[in-house]
GUNU-78630 format. One line per field, with one value per residue (C-alpha): residue number from 1; residue in three letters; chain; y, x, z. Coordinates in Angstrom, 2 decimals, always signed. Example, Ala and Ser with C-alpha at 12.3 -4.5 7.8 and 13.67 -1.06 7.14 Angstrom:
BEGIN
n [1	2]
res [Ala	Ser]
chain [A	A]
c2 [-4.50	-1.06]
c1 [+12.30	+13.67]
c3 [+7.80	+7.14]
END
This chain:
BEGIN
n [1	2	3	4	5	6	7	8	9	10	11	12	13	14	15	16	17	18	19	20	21	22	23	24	25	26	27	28	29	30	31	32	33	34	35	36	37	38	39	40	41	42	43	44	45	46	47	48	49	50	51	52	53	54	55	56	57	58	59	60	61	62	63	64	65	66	67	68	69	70	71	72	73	74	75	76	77	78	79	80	81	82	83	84	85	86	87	88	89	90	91	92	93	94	95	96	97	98	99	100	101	102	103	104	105	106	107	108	109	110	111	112	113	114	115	116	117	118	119	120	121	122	123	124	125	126	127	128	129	130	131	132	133	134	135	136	137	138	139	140	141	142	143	144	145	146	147	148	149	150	151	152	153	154	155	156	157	158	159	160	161	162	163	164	165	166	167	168	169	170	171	172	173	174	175	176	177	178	179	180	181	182	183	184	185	186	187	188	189	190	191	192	193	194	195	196	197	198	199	200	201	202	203	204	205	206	207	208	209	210	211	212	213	214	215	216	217	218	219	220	221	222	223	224	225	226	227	228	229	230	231	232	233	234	235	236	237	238	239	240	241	242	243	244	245	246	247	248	249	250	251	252	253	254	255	256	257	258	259	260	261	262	263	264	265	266	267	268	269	270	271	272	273	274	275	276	277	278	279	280	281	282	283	284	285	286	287	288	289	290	291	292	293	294	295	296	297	298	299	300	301	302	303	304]
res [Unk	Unk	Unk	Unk	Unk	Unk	Unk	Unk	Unk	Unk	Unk	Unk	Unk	Unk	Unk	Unk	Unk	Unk	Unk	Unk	Unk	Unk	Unk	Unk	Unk	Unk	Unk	Unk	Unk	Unk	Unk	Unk	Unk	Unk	Unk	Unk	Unk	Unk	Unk	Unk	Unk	Unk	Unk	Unk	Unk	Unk	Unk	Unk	Unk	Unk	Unk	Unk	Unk	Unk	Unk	Unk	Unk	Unk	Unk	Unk	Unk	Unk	Unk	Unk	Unk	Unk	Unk	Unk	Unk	Unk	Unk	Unk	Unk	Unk	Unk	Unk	Unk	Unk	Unk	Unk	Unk	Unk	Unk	Unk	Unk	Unk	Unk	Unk	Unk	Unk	Unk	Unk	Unk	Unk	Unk	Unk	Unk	Unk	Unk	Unk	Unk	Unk	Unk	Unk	Unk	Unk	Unk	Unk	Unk	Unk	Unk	Unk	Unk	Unk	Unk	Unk	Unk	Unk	Unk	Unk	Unk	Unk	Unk	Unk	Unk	Unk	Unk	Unk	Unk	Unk	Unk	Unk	Unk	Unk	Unk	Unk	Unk	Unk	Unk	Unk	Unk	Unk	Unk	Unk	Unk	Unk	Unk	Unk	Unk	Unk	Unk	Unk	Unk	Unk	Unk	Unk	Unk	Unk	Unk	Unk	Unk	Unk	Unk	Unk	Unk	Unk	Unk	Unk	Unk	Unk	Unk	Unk	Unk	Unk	Unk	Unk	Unk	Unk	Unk	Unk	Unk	Unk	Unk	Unk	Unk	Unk	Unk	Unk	Unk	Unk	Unk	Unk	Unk	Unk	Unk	Unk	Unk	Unk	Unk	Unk	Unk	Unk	Unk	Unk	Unk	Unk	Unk	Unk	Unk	Unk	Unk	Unk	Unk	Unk	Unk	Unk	Unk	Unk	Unk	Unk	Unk	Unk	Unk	Unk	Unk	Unk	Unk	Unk	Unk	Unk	Unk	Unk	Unk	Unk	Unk	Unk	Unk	Unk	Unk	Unk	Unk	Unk	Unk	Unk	Unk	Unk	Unk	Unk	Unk	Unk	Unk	Unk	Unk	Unk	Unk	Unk	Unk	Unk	Unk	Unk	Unk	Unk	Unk	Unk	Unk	Unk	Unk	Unk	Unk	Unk	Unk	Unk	Unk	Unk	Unk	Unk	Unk	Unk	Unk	Unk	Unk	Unk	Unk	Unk	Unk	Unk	Unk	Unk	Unk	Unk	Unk	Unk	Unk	Unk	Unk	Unk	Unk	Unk	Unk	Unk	Unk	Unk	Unk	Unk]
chain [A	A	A	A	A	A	A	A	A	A	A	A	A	A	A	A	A	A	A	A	A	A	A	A	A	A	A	A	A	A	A	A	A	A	A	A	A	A	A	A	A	A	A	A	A	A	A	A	A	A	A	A	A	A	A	A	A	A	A	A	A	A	A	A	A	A	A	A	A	A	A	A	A	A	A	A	A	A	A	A	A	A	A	A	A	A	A	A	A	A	A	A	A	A	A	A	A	A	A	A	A	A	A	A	A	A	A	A	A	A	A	A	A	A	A	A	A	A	A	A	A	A	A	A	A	A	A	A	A	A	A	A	A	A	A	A	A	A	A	A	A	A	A	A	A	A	A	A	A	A	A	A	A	A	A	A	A	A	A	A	A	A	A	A	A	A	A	A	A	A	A	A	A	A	A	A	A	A	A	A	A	A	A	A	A	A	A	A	A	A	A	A	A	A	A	A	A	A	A	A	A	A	A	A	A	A	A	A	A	A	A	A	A	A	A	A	A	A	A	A	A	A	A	A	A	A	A	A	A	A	A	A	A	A	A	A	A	A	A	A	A	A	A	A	A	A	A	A	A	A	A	A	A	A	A	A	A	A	A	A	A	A	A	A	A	A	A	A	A	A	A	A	A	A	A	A	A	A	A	A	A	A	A	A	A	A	A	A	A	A	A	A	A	A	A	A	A	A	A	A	A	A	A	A]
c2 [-13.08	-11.16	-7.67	-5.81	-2.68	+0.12	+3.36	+6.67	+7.48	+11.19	+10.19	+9.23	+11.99	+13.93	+10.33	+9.19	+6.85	+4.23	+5.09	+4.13	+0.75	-0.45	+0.67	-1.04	-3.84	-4.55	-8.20	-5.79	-3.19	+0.40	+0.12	-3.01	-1.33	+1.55	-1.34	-2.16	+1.43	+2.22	-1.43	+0.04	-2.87	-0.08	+2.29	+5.24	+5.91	+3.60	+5.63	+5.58	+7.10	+7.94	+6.50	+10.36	+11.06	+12.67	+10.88	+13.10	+11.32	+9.02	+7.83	+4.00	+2.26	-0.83	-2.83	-6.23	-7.27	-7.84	-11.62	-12.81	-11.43	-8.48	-10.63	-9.59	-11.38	-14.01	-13.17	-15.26	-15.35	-13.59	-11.15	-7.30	-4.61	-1.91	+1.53	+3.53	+3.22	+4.94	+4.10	+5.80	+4.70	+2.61	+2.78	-0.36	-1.01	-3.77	-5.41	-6.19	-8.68	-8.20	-7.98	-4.73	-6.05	-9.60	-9.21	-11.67	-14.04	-13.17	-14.21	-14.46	-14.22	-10.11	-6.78	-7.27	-11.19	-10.33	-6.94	-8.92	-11.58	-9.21	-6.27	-8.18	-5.26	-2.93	-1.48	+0.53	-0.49	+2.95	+1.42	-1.75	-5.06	-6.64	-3.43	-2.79	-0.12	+1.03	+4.05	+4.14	+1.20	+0.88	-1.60	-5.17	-5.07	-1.49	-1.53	+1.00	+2.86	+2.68	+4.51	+1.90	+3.40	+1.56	+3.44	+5.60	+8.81	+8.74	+6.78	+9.80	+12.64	+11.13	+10.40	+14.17	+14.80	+12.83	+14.44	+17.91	+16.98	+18.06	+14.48	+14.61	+11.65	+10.20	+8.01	+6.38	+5.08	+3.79	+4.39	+3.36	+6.42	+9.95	+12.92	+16.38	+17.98	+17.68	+18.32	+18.51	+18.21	+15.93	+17.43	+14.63	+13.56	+9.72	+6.97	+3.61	+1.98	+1.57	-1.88	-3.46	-2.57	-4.05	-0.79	+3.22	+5.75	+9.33	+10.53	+13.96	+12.34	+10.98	+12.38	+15.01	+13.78	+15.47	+13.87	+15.87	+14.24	+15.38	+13.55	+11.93	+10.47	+8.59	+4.94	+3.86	+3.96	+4.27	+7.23	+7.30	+9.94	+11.25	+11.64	+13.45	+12.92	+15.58	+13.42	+10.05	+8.12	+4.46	+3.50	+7.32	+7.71	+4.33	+5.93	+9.57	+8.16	+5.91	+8.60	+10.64	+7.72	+6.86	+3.01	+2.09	-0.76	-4.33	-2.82	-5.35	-3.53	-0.24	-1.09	-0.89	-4.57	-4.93	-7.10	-10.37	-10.07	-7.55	-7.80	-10.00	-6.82	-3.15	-0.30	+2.03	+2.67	+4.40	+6.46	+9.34	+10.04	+13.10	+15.46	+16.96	+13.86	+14.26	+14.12	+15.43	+18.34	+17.62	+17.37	+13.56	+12.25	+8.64	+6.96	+3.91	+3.21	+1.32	-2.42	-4.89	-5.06	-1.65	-2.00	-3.61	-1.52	+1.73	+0.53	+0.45	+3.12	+6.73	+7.52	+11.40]
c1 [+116.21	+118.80	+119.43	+122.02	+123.97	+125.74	+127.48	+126.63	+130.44	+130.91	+130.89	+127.35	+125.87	+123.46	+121.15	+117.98	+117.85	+115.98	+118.39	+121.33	+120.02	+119.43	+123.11	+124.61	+122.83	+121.49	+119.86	+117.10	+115.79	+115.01	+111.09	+111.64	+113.16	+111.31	+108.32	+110.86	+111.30	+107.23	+106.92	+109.30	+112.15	+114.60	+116.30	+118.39	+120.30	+117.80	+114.38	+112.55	+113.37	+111.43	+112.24	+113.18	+115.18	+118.59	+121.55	+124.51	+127.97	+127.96	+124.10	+123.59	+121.27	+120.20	+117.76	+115.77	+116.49	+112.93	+112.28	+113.24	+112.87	+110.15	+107.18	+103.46	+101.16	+99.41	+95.91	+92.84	+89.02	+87.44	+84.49	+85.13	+83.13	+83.27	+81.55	+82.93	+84.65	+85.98	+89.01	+91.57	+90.47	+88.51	+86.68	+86.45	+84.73	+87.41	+85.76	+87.53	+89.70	+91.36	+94.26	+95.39	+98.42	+100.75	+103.15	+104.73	+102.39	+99.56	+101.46	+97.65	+94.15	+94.64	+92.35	+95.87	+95.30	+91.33	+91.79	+94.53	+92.14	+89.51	+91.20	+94.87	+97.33	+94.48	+96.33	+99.01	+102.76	+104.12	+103.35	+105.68	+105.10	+103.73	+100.95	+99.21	+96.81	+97.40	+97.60	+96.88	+95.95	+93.71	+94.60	+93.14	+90.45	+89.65	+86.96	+86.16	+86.84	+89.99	+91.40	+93.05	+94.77	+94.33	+97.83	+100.77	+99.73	+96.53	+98.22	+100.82	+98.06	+96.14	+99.48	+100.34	+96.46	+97.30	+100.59	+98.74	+95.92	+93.82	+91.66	+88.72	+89.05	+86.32	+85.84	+83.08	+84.85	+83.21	+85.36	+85.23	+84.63	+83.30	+85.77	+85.59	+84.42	+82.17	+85.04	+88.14	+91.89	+94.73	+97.94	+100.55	+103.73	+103.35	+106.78	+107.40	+106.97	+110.67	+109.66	+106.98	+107.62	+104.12	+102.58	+102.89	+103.00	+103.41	+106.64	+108.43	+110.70	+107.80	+105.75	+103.39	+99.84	+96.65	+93.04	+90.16	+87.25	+83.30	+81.15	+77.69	+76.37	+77.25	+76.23	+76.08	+79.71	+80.85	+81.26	+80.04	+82.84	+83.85	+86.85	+88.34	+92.46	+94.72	+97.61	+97.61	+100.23	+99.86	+97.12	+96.80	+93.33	+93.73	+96.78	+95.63	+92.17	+94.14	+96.40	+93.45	+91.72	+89.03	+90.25	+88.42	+86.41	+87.61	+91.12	+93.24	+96.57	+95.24	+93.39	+90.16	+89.28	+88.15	+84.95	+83.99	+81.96	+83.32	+83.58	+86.02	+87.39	+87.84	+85.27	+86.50	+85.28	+86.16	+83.12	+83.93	+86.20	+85.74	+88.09	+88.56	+88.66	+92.30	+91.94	+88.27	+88.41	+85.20	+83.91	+84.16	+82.44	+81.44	+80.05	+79.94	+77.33	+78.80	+78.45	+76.38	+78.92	+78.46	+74.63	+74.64	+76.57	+74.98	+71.75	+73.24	+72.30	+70.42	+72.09	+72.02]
c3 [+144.71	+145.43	+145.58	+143.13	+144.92	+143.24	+144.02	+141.39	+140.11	+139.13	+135.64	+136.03	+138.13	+136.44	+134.92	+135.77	+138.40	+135.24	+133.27	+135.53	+136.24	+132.47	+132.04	+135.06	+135.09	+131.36	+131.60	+132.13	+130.00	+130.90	+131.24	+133.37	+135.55	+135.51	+136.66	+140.02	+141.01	+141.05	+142.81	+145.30	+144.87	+144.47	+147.06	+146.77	+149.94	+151.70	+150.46	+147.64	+144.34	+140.86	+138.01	+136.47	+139.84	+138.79	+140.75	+142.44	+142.77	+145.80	+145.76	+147.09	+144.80	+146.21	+143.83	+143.27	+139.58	+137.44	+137.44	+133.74	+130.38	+129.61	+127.75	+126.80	+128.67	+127.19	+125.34	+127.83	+127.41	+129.74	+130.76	+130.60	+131.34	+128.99	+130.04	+126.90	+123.73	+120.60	+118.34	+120.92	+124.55	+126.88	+130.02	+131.68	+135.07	+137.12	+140.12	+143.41	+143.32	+139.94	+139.31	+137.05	+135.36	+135.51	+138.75	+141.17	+142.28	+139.43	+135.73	+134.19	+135.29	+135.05	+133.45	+130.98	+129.94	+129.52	+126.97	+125.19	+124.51	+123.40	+121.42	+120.81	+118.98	+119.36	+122.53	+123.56	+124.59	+126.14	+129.27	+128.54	+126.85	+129.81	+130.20	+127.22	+127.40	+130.86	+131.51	+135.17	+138.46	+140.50	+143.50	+143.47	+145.95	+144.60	+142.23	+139.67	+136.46	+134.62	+131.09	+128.66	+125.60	+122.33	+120.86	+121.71	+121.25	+123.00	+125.98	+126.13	+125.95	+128.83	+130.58	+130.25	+131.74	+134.51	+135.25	+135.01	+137.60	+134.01	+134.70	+137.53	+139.80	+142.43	+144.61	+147.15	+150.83	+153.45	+156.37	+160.50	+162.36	+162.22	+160.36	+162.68	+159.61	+156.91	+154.34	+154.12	+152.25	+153.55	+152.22	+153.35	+151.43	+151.11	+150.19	+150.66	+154.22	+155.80	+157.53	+155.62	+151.85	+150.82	+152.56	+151.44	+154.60	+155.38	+155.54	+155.16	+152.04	+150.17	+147.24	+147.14	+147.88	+148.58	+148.67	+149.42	+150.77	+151.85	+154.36	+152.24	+154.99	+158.51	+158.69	+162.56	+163.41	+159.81	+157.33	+153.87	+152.25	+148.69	+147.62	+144.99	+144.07	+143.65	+143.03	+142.46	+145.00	+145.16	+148.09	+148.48	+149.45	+152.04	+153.40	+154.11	+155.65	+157.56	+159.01	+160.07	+162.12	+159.48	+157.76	+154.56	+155.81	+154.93	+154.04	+156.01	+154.93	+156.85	+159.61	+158.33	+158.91	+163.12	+163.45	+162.27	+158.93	+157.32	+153.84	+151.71	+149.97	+150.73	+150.41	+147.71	+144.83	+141.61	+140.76	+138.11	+135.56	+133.87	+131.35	+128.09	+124.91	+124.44	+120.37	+119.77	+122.80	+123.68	+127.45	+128.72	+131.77	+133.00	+135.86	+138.03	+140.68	+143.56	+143.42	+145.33	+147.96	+149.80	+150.30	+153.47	+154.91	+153.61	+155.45	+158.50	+161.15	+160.92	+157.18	+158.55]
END
């Protein structure tokens, strides 16, 4: 495919980087191309951008188009499993390997095609016709809770908890090596790699990012760690672990995959979610125990 290139004219300072694409280049719409800019397929002045960025008068936008028209997926049979649920949101538990939403290379087979085929309209399309209900990702070989939204208003409430850190996020990592303290913050702006755009790295013109994390217990030569999100970057907690020598075992994008028998997908898990109900107020909490697939590992060594 190939990519579309445009200069910001002084008539057209001041708009939002989304909103300058769907009027330039209209075969797509607005929330498509909102999708391309937090995929990273679009540059401005050869970094990333937001999709709210304002442009200034001489910005280069560089940009891969969406692929084809914006369609909801189609509805498919197919096992969920549902931790909580009341008439305005889910909590789902997605294993590794699943795909969150329908992208290049995954059109069906997704979290999306499975709640379509089990609650149909019953979701939420602030996200875009191709992701109803979701609110927020989790990577593929991350397992884990996830909020879906079953309509607008709730999806924009928990959006706006999001956006305030107001929602309590943790995870369980397994990670190669030994921290030089028991806890810790990494406070590290994180963007788009500048060679290989599949991967996210630190860099002094990215986005705020800051993960805490706390030693649970060492396993051999691997570290059992929570980790708690401040912000919520795209591979943020495999990135900052990464950058301070500790890989999330099995993550092959990272590092984190050395020796022979490691495991198929990585070691991070999406433990606890917990805020206030966005319509009844109330004080919301839920939990997943890891899976099956860190047990082995968690074995392994003194445990101290």
């Amino acid at each position: 495919m190939e990519a579309v290139r445009g200069l910001v004219t002084h008539d057209e300072a001041g708009m939002r980087l989304d909103k300058w694409l769907a009027t330039r280049f209209p075969d797509a719409s607005r929330q498509a191309w909102k999708g391309q800019i937090e995929d990273g397929r679009v540059q401005v002045n050869g970094g990333s951008g937001t999709p709210s960025r304002i442009l200034v008068a001489g910005d280069r936008i560089e940009a891969l188009p969406p692929q084809g028209k914006e369609s909801r997926p189609l509805p498919e049979e197919a096992p969920i499993k549902l931790l909580y649920e009341d008439e305005w949101f889910l909590v789902v538990e997605k294993p590794a390997g699943l795909v969150v939403h329908p992208a290049h290379g995954h059109t069906s087979g997704t979290l999306v095609n499975a709640l379509l085929g089990r609650y149909g309209e019953d979701l939420s399309d602030q996200g875009g016709q191709d992701r109803p209900g979701i609110v927020h990702r989790l990577d593929k070989d991350t397992s884990g809770l996830m909020l879906v939204a079953r309509d607008n208003q709730t999806h924009q409430l928990l959006s706006a908890l999001f956006k305030r850190g107001e929602i309590d996020r943790r995870y369980q990592a397994l990670v190669y090596g030994r921290p030089e303290v028991a806890r810790g913050m990494i406070d590290a702006p994180i963007g788009r790699g500048g060679v290989n755009r599949r991967k996210m790295e630190v860099r002094p013109d990215g986005k705020e990012a800051r993960t805490e994390f706390e030693v649970l217990a060492f396993h051999g030569d691997k570290t059992h760690l929570l980790c708690r999100l401040h912000t919520g970057r795209t591979h943020q907690i495999r990135v900052h672990l990464a950058m301070i020598g500790l890989p999330v075992v099995g993550d092959l994008l990272y590092g984190g995959r050395t020796k022979a028998g490691d495991p198929d997908y990585q070691l991070l898990h999406a433990t606890d979610l917990a805020f206030r109900h966005p319509i009844s107020g109330q004080d919301f909490a839920c939990h997943s125990p890891l899976p099956d697939r860190f047990l082995s590992y968690l074995s392994e060594g003194d445990g101290s």
